[in-house]
C-alpha positions in Angstrom: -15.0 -8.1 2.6 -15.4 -8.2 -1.2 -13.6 -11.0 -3.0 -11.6 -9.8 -6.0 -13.0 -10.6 -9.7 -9.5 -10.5 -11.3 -6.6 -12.6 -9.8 -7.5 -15.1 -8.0 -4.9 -17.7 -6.9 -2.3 -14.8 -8.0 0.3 -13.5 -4.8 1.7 -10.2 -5.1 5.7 -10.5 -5.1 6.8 -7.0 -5.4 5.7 -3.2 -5.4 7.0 -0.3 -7.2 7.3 3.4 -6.3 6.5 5.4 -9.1 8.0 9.0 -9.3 5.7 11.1 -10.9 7.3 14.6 -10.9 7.6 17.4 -8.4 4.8 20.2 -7.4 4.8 23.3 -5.6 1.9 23.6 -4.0 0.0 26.9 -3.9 3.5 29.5 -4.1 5.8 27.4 -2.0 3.3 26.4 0.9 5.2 22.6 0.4 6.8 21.1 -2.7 5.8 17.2 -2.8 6.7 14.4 -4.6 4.1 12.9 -7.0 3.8 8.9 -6.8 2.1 6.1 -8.7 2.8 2.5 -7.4 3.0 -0.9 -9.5 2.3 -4.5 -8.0 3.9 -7.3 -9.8 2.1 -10.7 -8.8 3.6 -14.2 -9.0 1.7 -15.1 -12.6 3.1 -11.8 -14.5 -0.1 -9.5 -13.4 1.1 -5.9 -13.8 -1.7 -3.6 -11.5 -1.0 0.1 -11.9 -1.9 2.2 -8.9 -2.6 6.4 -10.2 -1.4 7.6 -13.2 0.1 11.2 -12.6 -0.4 14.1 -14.2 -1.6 14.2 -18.2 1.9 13.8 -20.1 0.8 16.9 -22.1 2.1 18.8 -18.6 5.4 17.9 -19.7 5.7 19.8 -22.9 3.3 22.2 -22.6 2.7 24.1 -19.4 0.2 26.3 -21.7 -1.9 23.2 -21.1 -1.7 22.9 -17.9 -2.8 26.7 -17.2 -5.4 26.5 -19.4 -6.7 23.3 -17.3 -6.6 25.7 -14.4 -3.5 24.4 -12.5 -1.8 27.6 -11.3 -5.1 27.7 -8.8 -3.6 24.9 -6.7 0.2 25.3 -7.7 2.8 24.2 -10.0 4.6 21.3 -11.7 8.7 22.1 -10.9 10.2 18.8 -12.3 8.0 17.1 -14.8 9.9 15.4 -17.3 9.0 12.5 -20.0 10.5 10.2 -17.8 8.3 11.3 -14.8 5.1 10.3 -16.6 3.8 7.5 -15.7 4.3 6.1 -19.4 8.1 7.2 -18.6 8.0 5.3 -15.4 6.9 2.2 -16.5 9.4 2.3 -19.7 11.9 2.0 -16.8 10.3 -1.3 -15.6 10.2 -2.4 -19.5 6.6 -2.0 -19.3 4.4 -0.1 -22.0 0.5 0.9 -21.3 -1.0 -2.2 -22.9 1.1 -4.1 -20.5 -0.9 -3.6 -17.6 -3.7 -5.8 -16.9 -5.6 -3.4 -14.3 -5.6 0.4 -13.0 -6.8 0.8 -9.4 -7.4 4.8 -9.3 -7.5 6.0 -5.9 -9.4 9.2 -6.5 -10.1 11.7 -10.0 -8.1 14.7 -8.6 -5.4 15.6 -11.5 -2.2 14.1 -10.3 -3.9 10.6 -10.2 -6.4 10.4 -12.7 -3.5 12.7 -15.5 -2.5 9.7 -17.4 -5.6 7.4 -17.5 -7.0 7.8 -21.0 -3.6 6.4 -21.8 -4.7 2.4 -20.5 -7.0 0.6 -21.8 -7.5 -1.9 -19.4 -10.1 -2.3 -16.7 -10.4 0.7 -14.1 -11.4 0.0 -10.8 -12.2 2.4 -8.1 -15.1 3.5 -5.6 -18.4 3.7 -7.0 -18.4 7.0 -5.5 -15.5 8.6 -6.9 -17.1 7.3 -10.5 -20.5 8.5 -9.7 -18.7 12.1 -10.1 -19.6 13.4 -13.4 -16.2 14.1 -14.3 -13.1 13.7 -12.8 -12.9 16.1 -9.4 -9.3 17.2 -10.7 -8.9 20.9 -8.6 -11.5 23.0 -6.9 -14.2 23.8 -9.1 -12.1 22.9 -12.3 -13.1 20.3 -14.5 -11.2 19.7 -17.5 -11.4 15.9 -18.3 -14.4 12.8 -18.7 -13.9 10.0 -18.0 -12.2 7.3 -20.2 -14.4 5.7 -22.0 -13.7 1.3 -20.5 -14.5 -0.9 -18.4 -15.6 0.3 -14.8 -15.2 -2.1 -12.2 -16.8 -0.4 -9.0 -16.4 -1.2 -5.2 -17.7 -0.3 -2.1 -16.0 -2.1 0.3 -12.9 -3.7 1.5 -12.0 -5.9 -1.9 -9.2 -8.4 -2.1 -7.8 -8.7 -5.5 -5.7 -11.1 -4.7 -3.3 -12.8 -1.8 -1.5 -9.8 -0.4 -3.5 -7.3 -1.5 -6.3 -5.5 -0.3 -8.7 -2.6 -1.1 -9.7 0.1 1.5 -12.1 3.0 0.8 -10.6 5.6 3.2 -13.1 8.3 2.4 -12.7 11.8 3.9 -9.8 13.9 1.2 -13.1 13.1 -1.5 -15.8 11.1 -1.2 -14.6 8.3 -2.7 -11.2 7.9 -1.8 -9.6 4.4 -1.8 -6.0 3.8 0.1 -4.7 0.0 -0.7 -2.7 -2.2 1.4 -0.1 -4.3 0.2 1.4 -7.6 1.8 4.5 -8.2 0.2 7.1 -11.7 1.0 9.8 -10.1 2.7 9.1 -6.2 3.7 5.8 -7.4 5.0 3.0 -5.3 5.3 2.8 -1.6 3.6 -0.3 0.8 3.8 -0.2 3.0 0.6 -2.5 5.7 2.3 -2.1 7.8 -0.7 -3.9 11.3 0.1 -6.1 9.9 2.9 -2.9 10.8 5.0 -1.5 13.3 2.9 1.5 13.6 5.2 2.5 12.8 8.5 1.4 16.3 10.1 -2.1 16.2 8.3 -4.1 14.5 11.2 -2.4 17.6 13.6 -3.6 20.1 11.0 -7.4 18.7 11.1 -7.3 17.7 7.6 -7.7 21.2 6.5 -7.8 20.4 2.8 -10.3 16.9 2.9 -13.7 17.5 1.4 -14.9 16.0 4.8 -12.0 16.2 7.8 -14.2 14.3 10.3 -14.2 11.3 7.8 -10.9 11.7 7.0 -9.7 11.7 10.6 -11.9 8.5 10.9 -10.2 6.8 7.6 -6.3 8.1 8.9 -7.0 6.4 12.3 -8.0 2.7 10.6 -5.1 3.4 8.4 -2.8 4.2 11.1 -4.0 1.3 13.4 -3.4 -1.1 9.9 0.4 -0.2 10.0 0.4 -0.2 13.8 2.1 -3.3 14.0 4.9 -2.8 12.1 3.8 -2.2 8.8 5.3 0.6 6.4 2.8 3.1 6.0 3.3 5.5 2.7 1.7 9.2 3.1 0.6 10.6 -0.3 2.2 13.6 -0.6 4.6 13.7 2.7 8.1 16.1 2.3 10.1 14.5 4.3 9.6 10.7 3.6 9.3 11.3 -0.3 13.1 11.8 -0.7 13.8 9.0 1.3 11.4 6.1 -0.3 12.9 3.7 -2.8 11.6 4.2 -6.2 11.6 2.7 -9.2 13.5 0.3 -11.2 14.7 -0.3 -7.0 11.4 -2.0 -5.7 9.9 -3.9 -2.4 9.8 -7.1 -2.1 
């Protein structure tokens, strides 16, 4: 286990559900809901989990074809308020407001909106020895911010309540967090280690490596084993369902 450089003697208090817009992937195979997460700690720290897709998306869909999108699908409700900019406005948050973005991997609905923070990026040093972000297939339309790297490769606390977990397997690098929180207790934000609850059935058809990715789905699942709310990344059914924000956990 790898002690957190940042927060120290901080306690996460609360845990945001981002809702970063609505995809159709590949001509109605599934529509899924797009999230981003924010933890609030007890001394004001404001840690932003994924960023979306680019806010460009939003105005232009020219942009997004051009990027290469319509290969793996497309957005179907993707407004101003869905970036993750529009998200945190709801939380009365702006970009220079956050103190740290944990990215969990560089594929385009997570890594969209991160030239927008200038704060500290952590992630898995092998997700960032990619030369650009992985964003779709064999598409490669953005580098990577120039800032501060911070780069793990194991289980990293950042502080009380909440813990990093590379989970790789969907790429090489992923990174899955799990979050402690006062009263809900524990929740396992898989993010697309388990892209939905049917994945581990399907063989992980879609993972970069399925045999790592069934190993990093069963640590996850036996993490929330006891009781603890496990989040898919991408899941149909449970998106509707989860409270988002300005509603948080607690």
């Amino acid at each position: 286990m790898t002690a957190g450089p940042f927060f120290r003697g901080h306690r996460v208090v609360r845990l945001y559900v981002l809702d970063l817009g609505l995809f159709e992937v590949r001509g109605g195979e599934r529509v899924i809901g797009i999230p981003g997460f924010l933890v609030q700690t007890d001394r004001g720290a404001n840690l932003l989990i994924d960023t979306g897709f680019p806010p460009s998306y939003a105005t232009d869909s020219g942009i997004a074809a051009r990027d290469g999108l319509p290969g793996f699908g497309r957005l179907i409700d993707f407004s101003a308020r869905q970036t993750a900019v529009g998200q945190l406005a709801l939380l009365g948050l702006r970009p220079e407001d956050i103190d740290l973005v944990v990215l969990s991997h560089g594929h385009i609905d997570h890594v969209g909106s991160l030239p927008l923070f200038r704060c500290p990026v952590l992630m898995t040093r092998t997700e960032r020895a990619d030369p650009r972000p992985s964003y779709f297939g064999k598409a490669r339309p953005m580098v990577w911010p120039e800032t501060v790297y911070h780069l793990i490769d194991d289980d990293t606390d950042l502080c009380a309540g909440l813990t990093l977990i590379p989970t790789p397997g969907h790429t090489p690098g992923h990174l899955s967090v799990r979050v402690a929180l006062p009263e809900t207790g524990p929740v396992i934000l898989a993010i697309d280690a388990i892209n939905r609850a049917s994945e581990p059935a399907e063989g992980f058809a879609d993972a970069a490596d399925p045999v790592a990715a069934q190993a990093s789905a069963a640590r996850l699942f036996g993490l929330a084993a006891d009781g603890g709310l496990l989040i898919f990344g991408h899941d149909p059914a449970q998106w509707p369902g989860l409270r988002k924000a300005p509603a948080f956990f607690a």
